[in-house]
N, C-alpha and C positions, 0 to 999 in steps of 0.2 A: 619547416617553420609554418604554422599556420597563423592565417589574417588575424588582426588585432581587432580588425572590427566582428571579425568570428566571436574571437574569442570575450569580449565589450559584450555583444549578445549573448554570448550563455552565459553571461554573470548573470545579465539582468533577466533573462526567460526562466533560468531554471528554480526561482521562487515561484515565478508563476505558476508556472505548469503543477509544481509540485502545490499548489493551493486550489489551483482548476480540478488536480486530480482527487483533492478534499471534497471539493465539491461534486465532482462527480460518485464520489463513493457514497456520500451522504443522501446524496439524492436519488440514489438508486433503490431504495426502498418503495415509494413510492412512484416515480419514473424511470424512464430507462436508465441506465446507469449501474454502478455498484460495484463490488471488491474488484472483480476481473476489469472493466473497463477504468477503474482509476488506478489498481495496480499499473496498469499496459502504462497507462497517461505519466505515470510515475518513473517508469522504466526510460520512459520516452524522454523525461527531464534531463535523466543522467545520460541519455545516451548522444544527447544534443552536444553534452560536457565533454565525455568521449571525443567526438566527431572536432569539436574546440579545441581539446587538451591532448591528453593522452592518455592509454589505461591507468596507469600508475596513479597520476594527478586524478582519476577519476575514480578511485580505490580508496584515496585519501580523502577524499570526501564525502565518501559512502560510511566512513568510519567502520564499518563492519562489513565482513566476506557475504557476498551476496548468499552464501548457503544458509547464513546463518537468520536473514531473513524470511527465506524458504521453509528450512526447519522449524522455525518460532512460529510462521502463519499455519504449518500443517500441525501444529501442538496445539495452536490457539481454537482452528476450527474444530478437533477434533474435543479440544477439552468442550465447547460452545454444547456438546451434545449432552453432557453430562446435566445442566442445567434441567433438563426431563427427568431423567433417574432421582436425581435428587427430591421433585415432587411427586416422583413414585407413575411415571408415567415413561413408555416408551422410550428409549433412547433418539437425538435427536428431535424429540418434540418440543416446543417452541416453550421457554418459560420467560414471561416477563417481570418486572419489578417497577415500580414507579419511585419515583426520585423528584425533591424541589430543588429549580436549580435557582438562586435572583435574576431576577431580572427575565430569565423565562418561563417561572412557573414552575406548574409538573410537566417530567418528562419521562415516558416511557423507555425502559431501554431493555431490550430483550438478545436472546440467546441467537437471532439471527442475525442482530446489529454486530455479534461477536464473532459467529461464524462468515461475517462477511468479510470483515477485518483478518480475519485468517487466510482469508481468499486473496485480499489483496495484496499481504506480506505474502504468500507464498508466488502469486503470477510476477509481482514487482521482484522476487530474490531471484529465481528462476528463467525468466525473460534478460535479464541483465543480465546473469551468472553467466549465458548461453553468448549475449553481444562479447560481454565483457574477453572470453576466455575466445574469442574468436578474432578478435582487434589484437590481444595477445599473440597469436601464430602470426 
C-alpha cells in the first residue's frame, strides 16, 4: 500500500513538472535547456507517478506505450531535416518560416524548434520505457 500523502503529491506535482518541463524545452533554444533536459524532466513527472502508483496505473496515464513516443520523436526529428532539401539546401540545414500569432506578434519557428521536439519525445518514450519495464520485473 503506498502513503496517501505520496500519492495526494503526485496528483498535484505531476502537472507541474510536466509544465516546468515546457518550460524547459522552450527555453532551450536560447539558454540552457531543451528537447533532452525537458524530455528527462518529463520522464521524471511520470516516474514520480510510478514511485506513487504502480506501473499499470502509470500506463494508464501515459495513454500511449512509451515506444510509441520514442518512435514519433525519432520520425519527427528525423522528418525536421527535410525542411533544408525542401529549400534546396543540405539535408538538416536549418529552414525557418514566420508566423502571426495574437497577441504575440510574429513568431519565428524553424526546423530546429521541430527537431528538438523530436528529441524530447524520443528521451521522454525511452527513459520511461526503460523505468517503466524495470518496476515491471
Amino acid at each position: 500500500m503506498r502513503p496517501v500523502v505520496l500519492r495526494t503529491a503526485a496528483r498535484v506535482v505531476l502537472p507541474l513538472l510536466l509544465v516546468f518541463s515546457l518550460f524547459l524545452f522552450v527555453r532551450g533554444h536560447n539558454s540552457p535547456g531543451g528537447g533532452f533536459i525537458g524530455g528527462l524532466t518529463a520522464a521524471l513527472a511520470f516516474c514520480l507517478h510510478l514511485v506513487a502508483h504502480d506501473p499499470a496505473a502509470t500506463r494508464r496515464v501515459l495513454r500511449l506505450p512509451p515506444r510509441i513516443f520514442a518512435g514519433g520523436g525519432l520520425a519527427l526529428a528525423g522528418l525536421s531535416g527535410m525542411g533544408g532539401l525542401l529549400q534546396g539546401q543540405p539535408f538538416m540545414t536549418a529552414a525557418w518560416s514566420q508566423t502571426t500569432v495574437p497577441g504575440l506578434g510574429k513568431l519565428a519557428i524553424g526546423t530546429p524548434l521541430i527537431f528538438d521536439l523530436g528529441v524530447y519525445f524520443v528521451v521522454f518514450g525511452v527513459s520511461l520505457g526503460i523505468v517503466l519495464t524495470l518496476a515491471e520485473d
